[in-house]
PDB file with one MODEL, atoms N, CA, C and O in Angstrom:
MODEL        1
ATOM      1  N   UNK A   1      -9.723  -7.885 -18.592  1.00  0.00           N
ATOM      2  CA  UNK A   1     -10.219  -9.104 -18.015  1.00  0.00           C
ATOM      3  C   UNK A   1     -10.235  -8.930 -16.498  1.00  0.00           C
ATOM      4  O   UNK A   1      -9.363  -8.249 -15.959  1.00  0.00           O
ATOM      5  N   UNK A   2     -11.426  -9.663 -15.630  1.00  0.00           N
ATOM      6  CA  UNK A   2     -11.225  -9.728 -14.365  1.00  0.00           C
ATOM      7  C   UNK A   2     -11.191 -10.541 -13.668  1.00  0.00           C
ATOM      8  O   UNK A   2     -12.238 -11.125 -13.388  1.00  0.00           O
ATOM      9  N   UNK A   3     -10.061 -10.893 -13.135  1.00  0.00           N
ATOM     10  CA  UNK A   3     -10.046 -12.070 -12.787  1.00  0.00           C
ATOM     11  C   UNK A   3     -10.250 -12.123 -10.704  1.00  0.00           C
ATOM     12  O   UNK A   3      -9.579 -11.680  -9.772  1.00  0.00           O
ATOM     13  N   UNK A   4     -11.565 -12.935 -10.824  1.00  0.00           N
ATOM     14  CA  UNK A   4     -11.968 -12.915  -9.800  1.00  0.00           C
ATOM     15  C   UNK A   4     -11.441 -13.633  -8.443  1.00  0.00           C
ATOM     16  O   UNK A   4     -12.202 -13.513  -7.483  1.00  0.00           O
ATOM     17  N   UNK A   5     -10.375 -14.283  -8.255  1.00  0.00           N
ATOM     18  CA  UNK A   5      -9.746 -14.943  -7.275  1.00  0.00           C
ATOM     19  C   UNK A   5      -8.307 -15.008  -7.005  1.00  0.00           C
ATOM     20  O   UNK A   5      -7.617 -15.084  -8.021  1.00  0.00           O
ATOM     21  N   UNK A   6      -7.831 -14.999  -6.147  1.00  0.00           N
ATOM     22  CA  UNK A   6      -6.258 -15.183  -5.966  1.00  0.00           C
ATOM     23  C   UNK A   6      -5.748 -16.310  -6.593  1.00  0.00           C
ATOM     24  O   UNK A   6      -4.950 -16.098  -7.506  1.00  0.00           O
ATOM     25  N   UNK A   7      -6.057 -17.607  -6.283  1.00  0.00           N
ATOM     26  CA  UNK A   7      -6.367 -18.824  -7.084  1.00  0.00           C
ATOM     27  C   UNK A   7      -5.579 -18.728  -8.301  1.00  0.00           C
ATOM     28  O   UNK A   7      -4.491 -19.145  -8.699  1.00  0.00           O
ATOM     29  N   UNK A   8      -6.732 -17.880  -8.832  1.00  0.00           N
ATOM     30  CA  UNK A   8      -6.785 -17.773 -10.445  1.00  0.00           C
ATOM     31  C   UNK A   8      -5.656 -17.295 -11.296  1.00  0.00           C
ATOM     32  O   UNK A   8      -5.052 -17.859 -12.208  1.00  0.00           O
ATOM     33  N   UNK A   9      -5.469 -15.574 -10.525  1.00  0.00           N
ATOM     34  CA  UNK A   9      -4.467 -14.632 -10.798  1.00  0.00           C
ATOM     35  C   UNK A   9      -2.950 -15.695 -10.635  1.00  0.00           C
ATOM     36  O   UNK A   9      -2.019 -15.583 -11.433  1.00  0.00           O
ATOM     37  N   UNK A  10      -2.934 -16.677  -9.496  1.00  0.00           N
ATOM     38  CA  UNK A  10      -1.294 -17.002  -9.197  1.00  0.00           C
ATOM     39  C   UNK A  10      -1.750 -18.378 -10.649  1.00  0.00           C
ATOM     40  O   UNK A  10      -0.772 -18.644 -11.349  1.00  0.00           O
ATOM     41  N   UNK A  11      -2.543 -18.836 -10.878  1.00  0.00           N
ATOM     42  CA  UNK A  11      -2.236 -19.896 -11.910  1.00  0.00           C
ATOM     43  C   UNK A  11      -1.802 -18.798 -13.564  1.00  0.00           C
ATOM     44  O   UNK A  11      -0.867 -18.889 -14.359  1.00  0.00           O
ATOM     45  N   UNK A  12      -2.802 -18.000 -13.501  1.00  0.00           N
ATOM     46  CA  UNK A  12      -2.790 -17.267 -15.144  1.00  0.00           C
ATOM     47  C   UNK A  12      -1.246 -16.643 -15.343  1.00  0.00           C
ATOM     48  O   UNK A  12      -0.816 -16.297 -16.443  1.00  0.00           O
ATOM     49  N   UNK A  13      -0.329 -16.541 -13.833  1.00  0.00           N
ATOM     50  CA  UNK A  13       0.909 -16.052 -13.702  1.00  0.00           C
ATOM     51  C   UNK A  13       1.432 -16.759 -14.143  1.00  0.00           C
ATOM     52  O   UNK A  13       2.055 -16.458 -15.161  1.00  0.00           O
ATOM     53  N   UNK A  14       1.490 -18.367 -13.535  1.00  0.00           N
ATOM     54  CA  UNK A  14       2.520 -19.219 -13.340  1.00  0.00           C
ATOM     55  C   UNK A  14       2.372 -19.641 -15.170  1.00  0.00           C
ATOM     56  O   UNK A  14       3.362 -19.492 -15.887  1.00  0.00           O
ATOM     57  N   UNK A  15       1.339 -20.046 -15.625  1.00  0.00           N
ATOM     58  CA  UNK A  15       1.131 -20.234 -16.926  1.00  0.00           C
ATOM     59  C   UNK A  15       2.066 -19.618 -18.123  1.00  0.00           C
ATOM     60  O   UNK A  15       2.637 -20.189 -19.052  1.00  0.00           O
ATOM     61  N   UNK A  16       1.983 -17.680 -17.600  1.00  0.00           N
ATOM     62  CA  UNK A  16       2.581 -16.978 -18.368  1.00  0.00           C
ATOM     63  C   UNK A  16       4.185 -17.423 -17.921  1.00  0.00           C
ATOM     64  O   UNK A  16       4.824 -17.818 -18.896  1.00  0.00           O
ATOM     65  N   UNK A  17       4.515 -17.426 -17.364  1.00  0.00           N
ATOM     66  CA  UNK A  17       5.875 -17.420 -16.914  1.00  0.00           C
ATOM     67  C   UNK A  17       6.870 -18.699 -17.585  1.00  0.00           C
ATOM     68  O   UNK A  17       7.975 -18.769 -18.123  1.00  0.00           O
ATOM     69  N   UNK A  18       5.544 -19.837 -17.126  1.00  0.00           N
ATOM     70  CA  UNK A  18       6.172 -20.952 -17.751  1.00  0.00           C
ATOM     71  C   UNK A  18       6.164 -21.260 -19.458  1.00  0.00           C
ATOM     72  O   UNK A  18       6.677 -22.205 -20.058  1.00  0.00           O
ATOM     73  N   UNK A  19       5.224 -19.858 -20.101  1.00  0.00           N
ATOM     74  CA  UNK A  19       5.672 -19.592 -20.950  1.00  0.00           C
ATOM     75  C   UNK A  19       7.194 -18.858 -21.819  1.00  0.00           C
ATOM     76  O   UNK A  19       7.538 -18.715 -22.992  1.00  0.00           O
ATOM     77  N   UNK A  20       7.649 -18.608 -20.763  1.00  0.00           N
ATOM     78  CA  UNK A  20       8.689 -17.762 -20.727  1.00  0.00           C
ATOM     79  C   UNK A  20       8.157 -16.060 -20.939  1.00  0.00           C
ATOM     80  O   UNK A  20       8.602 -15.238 -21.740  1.00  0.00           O
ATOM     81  N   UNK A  21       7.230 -15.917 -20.076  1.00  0.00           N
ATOM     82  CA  UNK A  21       6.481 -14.099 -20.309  1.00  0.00           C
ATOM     83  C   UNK A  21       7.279 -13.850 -19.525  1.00  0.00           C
ATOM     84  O   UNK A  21       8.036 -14.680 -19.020  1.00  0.00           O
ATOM     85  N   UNK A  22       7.247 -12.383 -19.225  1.00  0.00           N
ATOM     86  CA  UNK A  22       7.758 -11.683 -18.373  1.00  0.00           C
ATOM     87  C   UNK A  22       6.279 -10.601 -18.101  1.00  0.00           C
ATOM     88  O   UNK A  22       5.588  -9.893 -18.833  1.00  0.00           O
ATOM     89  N   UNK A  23       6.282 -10.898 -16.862  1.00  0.00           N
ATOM     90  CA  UNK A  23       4.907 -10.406 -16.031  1.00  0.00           C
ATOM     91  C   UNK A  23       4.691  -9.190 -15.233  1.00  0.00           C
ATOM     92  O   UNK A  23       5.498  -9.411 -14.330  1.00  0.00           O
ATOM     93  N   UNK A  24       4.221  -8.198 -14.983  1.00  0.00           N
ATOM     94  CA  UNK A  24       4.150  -7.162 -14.241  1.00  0.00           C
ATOM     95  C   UNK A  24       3.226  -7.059 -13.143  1.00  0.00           C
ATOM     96  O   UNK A  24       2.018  -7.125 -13.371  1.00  0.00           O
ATOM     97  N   UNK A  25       3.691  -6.896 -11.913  1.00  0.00           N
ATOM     98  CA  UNK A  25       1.961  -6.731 -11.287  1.00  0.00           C
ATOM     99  C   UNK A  25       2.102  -5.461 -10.941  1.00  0.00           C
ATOM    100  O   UNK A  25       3.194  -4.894 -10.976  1.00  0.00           O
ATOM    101  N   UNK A  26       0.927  -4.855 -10.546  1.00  0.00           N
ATOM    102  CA  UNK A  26       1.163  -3.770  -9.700  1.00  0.00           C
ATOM    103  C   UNK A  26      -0.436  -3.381  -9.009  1.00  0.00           C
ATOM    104  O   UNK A  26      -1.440  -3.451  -9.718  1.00  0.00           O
ATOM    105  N   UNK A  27      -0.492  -3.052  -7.832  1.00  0.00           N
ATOM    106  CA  UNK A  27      -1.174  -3.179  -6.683  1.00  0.00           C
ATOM    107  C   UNK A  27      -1.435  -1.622  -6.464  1.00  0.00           C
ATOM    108  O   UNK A  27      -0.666  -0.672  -6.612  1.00  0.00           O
ATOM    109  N   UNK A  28      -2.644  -1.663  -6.101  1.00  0.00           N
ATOM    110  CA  UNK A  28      -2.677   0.285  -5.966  1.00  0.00           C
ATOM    111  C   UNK A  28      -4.251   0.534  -5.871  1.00  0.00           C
ATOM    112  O   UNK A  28      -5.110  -0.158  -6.417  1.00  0.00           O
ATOM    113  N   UNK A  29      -4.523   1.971  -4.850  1.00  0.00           N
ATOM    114  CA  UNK A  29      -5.776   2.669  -4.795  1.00  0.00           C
ATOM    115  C   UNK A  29      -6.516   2.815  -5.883  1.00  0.00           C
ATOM    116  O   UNK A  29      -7.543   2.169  -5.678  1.00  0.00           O
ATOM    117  N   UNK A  30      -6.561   3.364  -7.043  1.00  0.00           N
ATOM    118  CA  UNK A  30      -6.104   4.080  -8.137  1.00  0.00           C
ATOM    119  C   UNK A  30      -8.036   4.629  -8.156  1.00  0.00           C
ATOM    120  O   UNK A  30      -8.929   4.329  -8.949  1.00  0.00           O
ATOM    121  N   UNK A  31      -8.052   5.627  -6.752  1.00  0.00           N
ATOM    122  CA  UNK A  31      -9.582   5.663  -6.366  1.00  0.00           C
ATOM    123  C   UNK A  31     -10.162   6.850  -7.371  1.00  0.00           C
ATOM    124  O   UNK A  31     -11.272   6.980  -7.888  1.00  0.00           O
ATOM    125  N   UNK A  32      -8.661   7.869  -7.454  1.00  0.00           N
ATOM    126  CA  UNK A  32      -8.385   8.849  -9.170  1.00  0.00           C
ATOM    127  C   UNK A  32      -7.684   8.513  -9.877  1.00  0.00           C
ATOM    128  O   UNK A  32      -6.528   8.691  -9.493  1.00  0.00           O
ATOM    129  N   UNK A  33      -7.845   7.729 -11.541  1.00  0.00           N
ATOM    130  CA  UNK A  33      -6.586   7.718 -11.993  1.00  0.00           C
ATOM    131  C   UNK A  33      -5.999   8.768 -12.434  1.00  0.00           C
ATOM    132  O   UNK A  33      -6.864   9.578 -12.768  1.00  0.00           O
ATOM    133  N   UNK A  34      -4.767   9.242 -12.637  1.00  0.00           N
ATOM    134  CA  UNK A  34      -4.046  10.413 -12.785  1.00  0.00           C
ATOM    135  C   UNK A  34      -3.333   9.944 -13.957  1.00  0.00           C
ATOM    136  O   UNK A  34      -3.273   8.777 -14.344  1.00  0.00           O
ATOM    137  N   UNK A  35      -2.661  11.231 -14.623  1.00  0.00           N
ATOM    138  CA  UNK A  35      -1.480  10.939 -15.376  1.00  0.00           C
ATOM    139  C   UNK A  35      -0.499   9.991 -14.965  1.00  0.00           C
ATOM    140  O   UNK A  35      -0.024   9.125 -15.700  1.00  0.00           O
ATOM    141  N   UNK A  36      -0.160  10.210 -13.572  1.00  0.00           N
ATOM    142  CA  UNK A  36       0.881   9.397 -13.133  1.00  0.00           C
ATOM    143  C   UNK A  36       0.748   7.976 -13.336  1.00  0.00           C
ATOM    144  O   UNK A  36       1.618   7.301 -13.887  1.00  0.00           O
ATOM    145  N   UNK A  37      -0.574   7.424 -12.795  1.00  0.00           N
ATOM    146  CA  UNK A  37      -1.018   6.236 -13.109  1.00  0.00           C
ATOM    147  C   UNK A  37      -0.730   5.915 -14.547  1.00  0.00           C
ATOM    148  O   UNK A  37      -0.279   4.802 -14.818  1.00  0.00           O
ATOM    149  N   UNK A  38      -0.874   6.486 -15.156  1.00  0.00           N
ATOM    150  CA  UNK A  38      -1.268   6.135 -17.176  1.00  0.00           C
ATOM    151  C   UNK A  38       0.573   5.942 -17.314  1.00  0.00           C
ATOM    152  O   UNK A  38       1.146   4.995 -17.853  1.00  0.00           O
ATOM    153  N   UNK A  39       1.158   7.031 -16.716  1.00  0.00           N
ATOM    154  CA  UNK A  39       2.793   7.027 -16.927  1.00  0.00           C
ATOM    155  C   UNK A  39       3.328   5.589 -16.715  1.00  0.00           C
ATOM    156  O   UNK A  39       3.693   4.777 -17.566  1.00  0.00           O
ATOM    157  N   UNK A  40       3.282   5.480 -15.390  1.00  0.00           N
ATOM    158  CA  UNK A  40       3.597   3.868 -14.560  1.00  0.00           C
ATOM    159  C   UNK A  40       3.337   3.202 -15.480  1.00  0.00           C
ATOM    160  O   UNK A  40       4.326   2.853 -16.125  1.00  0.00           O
ATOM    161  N   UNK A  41       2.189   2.786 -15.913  1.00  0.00           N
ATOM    162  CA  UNK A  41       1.503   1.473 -16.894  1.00  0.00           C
ATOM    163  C   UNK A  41       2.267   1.864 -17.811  1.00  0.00           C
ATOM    164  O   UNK A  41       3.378   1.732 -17.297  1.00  0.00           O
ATOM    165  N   UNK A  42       2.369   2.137 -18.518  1.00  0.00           N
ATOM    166  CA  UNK A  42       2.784   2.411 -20.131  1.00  0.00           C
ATOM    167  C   UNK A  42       4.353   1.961 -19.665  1.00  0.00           C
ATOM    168  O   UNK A  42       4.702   0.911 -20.203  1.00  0.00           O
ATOM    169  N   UNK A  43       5.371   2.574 -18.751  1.00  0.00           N
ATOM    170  CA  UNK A  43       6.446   2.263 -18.509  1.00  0.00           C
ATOM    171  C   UNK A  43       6.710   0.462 -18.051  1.00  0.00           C
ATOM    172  O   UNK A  43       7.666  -0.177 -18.490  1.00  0.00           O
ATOM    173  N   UNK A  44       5.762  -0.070 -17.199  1.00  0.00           N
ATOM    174  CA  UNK A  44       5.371  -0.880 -17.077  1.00  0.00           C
ATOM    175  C   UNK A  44       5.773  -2.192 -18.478  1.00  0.00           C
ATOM    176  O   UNK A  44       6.577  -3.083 -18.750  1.00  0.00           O
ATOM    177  N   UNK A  45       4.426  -1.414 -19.067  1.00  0.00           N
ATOM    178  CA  UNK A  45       4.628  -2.461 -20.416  1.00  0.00           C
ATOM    179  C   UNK A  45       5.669  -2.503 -21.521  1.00  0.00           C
ATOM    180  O   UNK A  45       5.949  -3.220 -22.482  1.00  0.00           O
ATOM    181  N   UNK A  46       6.054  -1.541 -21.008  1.00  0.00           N
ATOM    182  CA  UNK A  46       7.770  -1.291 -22.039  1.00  0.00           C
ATOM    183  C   UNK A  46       8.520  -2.644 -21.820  1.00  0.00           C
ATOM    184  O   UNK A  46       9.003  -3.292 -22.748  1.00  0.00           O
ATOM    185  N   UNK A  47       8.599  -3.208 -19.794  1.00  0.00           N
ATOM    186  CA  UNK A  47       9.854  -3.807 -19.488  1.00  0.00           C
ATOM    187  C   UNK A  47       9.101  -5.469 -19.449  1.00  0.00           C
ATOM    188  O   UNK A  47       9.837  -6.362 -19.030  1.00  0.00           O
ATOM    189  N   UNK A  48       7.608  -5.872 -19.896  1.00  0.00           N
ATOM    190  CA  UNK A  48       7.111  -6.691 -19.368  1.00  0.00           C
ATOM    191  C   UNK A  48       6.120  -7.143 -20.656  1.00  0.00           C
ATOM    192  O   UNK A  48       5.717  -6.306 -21.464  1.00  0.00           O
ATOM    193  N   UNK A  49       5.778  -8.584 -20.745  1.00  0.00           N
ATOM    194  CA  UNK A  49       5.116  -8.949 -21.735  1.00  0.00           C
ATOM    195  C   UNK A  49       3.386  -8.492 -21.464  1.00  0.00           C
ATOM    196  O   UNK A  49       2.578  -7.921 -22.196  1.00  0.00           O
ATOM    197  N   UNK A  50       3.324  -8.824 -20.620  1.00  0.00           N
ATOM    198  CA  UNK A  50       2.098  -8.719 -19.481  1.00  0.00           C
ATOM    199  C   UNK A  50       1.794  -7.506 -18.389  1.00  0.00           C
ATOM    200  O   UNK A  50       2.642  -7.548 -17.498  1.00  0.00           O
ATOM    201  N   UNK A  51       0.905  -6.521 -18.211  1.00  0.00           N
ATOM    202  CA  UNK A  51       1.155  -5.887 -16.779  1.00  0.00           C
ATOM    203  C   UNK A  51      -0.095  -6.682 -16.407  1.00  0.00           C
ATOM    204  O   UNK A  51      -0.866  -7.146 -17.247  1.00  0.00           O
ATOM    205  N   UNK A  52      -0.252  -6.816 -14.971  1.00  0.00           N
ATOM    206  CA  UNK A  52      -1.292  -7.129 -14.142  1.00  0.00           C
ATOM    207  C   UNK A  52      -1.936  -6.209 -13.318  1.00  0.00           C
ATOM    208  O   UNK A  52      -1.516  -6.582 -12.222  1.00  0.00           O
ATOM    209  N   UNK A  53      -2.900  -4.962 -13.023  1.00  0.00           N
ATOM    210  CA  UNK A  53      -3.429  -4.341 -12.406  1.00  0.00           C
ATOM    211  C   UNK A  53      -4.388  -4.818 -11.263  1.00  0.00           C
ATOM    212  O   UNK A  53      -5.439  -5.341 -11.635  1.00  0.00           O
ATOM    213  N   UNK A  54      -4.163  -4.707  -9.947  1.00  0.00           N
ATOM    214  CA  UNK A  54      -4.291  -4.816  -9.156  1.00  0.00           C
ATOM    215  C   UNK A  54      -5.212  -4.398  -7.965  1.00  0.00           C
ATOM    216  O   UNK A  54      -4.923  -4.767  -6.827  1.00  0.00           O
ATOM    217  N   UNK A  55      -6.428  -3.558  -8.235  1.00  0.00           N
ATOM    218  CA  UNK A  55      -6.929  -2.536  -7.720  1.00  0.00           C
ATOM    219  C   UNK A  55      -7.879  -2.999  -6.406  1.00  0.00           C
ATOM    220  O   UNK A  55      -8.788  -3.811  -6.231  1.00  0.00           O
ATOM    221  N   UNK A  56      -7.206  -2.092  -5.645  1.00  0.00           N
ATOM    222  CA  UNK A  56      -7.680  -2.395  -3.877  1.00  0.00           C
ATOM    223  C   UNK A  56      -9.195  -1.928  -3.954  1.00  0.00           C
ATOM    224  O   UNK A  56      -9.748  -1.200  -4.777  1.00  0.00           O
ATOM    225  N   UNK A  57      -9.652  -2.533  -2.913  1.00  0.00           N
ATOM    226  CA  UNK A  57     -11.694  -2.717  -2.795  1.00  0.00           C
ATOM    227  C   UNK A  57     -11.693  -1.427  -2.304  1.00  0.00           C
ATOM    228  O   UNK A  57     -10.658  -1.063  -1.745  1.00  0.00           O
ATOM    229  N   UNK A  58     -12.810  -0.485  -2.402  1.00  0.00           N
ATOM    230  CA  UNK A  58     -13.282   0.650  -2.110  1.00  0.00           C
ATOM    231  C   UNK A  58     -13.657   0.486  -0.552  1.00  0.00           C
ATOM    232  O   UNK A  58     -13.684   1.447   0.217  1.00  0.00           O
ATOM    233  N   UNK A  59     -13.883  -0.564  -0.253  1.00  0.00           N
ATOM    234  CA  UNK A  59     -14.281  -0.718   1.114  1.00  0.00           C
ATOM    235  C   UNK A  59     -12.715  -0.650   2.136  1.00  0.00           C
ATOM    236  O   UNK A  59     -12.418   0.211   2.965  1.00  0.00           O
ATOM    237  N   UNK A  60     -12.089  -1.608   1.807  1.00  0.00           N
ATOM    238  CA  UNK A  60     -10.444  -1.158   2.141  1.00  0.00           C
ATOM    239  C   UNK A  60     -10.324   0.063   2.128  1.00  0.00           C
ATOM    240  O   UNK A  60     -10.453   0.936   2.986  1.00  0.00           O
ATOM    241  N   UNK A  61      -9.907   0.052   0.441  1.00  0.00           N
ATOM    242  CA  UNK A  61      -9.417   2.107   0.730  1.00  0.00           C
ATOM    243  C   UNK A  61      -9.985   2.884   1.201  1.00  0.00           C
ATOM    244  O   UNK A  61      -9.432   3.956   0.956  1.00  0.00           O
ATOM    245  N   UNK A  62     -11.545   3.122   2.273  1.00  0.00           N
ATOM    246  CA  UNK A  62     -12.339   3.973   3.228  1.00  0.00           C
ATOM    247  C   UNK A  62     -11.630   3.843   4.518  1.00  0.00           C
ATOM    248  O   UNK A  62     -11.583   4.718   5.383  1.00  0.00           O
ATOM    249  N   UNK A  63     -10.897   2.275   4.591  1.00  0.00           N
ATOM    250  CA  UNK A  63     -10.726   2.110   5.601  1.00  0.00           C
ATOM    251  C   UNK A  63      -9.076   2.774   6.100  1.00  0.00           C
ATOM    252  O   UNK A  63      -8.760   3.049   7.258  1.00  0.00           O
ATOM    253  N   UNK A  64      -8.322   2.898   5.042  1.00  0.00           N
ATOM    254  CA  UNK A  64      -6.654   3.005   4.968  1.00  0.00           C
ATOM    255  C   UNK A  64      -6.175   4.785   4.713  1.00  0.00           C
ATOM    256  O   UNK A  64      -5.170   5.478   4.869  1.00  0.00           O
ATOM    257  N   UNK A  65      -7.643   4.960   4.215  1.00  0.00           N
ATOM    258  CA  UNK A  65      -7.527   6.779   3.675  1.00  0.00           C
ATOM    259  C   UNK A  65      -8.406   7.635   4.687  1.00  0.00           C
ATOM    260  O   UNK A  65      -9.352   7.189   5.337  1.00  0.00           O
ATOM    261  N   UNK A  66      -7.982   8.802   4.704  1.00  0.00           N
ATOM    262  CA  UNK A  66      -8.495   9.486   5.484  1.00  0.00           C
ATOM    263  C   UNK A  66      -9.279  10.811   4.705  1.00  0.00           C
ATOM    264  O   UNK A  66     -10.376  11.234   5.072  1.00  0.00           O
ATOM    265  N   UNK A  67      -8.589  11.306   3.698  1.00  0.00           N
ATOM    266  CA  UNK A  67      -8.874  11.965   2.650  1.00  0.00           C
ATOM    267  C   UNK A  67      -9.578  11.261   1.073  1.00  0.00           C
ATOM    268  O   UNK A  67      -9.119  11.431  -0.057  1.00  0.00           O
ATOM    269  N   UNK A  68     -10.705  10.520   1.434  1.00  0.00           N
ATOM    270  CA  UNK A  68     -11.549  10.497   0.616  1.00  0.00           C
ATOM    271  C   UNK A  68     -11.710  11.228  -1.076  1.00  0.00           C
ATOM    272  O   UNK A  68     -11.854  12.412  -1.382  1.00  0.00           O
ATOM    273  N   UNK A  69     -11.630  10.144  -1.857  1.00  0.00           N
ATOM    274  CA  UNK A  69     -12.005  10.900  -3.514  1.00  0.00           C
ATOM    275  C   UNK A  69     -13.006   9.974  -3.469  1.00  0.00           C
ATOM    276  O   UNK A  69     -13.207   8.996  -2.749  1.00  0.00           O
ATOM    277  N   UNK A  70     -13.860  10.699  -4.789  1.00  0.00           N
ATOM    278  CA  UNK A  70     -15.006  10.137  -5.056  1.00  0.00           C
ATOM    279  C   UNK A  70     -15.226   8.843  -5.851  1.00  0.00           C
ATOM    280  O   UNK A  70     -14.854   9.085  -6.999  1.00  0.00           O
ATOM    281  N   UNK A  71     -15.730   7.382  -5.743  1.00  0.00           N
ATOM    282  CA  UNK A  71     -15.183   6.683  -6.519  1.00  0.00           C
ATOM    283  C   UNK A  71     -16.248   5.923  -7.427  1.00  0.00           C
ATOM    284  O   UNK A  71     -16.103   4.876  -8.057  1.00  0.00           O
ATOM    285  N   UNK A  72     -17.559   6.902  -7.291  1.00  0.00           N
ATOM    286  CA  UNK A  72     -18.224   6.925  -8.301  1.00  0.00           C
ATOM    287  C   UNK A  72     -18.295   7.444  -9.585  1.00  0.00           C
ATOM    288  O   UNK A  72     -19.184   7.202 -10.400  1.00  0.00           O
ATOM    289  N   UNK A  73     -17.695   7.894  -9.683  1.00  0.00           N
ATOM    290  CA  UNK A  73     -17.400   9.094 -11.143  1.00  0.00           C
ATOM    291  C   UNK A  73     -16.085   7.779 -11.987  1.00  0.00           C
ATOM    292  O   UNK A  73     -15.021   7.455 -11.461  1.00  0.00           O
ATOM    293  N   UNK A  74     -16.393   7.475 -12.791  1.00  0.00           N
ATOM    294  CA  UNK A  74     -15.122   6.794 -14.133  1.00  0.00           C
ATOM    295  C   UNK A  74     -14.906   7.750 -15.179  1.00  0.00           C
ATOM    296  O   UNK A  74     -15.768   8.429 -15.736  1.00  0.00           O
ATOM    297  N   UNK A  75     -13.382   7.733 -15.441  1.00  0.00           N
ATOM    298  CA  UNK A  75     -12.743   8.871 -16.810  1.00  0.00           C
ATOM    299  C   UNK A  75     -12.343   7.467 -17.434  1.00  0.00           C
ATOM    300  O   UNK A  75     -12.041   6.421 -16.859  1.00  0.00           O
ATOM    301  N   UNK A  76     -12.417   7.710 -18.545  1.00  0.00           N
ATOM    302  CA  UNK A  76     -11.937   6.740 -19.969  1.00  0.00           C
ATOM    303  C   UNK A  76     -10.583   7.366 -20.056  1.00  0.00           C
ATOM    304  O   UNK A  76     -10.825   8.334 -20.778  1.00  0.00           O
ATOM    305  N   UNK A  77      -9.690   7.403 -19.857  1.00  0.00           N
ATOM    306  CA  UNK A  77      -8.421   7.245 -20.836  1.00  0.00           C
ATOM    307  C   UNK A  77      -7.617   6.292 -21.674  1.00  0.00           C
ATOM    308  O   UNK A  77      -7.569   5.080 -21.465  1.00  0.00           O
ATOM    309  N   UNK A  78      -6.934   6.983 -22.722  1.00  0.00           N
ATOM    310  CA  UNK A  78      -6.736   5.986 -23.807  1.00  0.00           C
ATOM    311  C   UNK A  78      -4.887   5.879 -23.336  1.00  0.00           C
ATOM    312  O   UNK A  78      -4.061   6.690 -22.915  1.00  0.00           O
ATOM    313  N   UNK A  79      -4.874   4.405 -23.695  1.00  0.00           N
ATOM    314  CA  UNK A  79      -3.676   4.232 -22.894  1.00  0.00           C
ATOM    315  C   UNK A  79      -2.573   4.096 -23.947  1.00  0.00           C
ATOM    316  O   UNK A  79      -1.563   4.014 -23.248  1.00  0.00           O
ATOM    317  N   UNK A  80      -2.200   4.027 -25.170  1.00  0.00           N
ATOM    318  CA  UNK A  80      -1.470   4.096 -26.106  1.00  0.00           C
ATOM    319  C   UNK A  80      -2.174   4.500 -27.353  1.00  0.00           C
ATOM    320  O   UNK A  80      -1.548   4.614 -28.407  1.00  0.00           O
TER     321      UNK A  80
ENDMDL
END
């Protein structure tokens, strides 16, 4: 799901929570995903009802990186 606003993301939180969820966020380039990435998440959802992925604008990360990956190219990985 994508949820398009800050707005949105802090209500769909507060919702879960006041469900009694337990929520994950996590915030990140992820301009290659790597193993490492797939590791994190999966560990992630072990400790949490919910993870929330977070992924910074391509226009940002040109601006914060100096060493450039390509962020036209998408890999499918299967996550469990």
């Amino acid at each position: 799901m994508i949820i398009p606003s800050k707005t949105q993301l802090i209500n769909i939180v507060q919702t879960l929570e006041n469900e009694g969820k337990k929520v994950m966020v996590k915030k990140g380039v992820f301009d290659i995903i790597h193993p490492g990435h797939i590791s994190a998440i999966n560990q992630y959802s072990t400790v949490s009802d919910f993870v929330i992925i977070l992924v910074q604008s391509d226009e940002l990360t040109r601006k914060r990186k100096t060493n450039q990956f390509s962020t036209t190219k998408s890999t499918s990985y299967r996550w469990n």
